[in-house]
N, C-alpha and C positions, 0 to 999 in steps of 0.2 A: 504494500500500500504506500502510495504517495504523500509525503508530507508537504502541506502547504502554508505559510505564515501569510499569512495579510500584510498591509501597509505597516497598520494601526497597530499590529501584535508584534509586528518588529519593534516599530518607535516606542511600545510599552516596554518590551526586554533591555532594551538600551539604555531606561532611564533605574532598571533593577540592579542591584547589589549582585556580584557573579555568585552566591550562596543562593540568592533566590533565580536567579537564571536556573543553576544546576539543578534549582527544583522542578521549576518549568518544564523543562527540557528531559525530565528523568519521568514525570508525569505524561509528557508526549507521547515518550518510547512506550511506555508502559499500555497507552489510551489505543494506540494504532494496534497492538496486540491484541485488545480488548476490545469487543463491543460496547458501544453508548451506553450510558448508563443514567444519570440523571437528563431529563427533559427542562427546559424554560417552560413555565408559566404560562400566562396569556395570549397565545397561540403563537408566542415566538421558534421559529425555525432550530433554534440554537440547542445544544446540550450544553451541561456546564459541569465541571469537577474541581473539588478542594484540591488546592495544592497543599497549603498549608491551614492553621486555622482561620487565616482573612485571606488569604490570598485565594482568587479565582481566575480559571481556566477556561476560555466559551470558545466551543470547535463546533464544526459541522465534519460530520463524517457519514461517506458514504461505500460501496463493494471497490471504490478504485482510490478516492482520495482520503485523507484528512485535511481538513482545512482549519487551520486555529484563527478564531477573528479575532479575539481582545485579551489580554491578558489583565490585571488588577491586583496590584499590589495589596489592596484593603478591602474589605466586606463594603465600607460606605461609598469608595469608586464603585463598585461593580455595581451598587442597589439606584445610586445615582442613573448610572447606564442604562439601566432595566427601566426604570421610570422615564427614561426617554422616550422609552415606544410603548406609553400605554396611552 
């Protein structure tokens, strides 16, 4: 399976500490092994996985890609995000 980073999920990794990169990036491997597992809410597209305990993961994965869109340092970025499309 193909791994894909967005714009948006680069320029979020860049602005991480390399201890949280390594998490990211350790959660990726781990996610393209695995099928989806948590669903978005309010009929967003998106999956989403704890990295750590405020840190979040939002991919779309399908039989040929993984696609990661955003990544989120803190629980209040991510909930911020998610309030954007409702």
């Amino acid at each position: 399976m193909e791994t894909d980073w967005s714009d948006e999920a680069k320029k979020d990794m860049k602005a991480f500490e390399r201890k949280l990169q390594g998490f990211f990036l350790s959660h990726t491997e781990k996610l393209v092994r695995m099928p989806p597992r948590r669903h978005l809410k309010h009929g967003l597209p998106w999956n989403v996985e704890d990295v750590t305990k405020q840190a979040r993961l939002v991919y779309l994965a399908d039989e040929d890609t993984f696609r990661v869109i955003r990544c989120f340092a803190t629980h209040k970025e991510y909930e911020r995000w998610c309030q954007s499309y409702r």
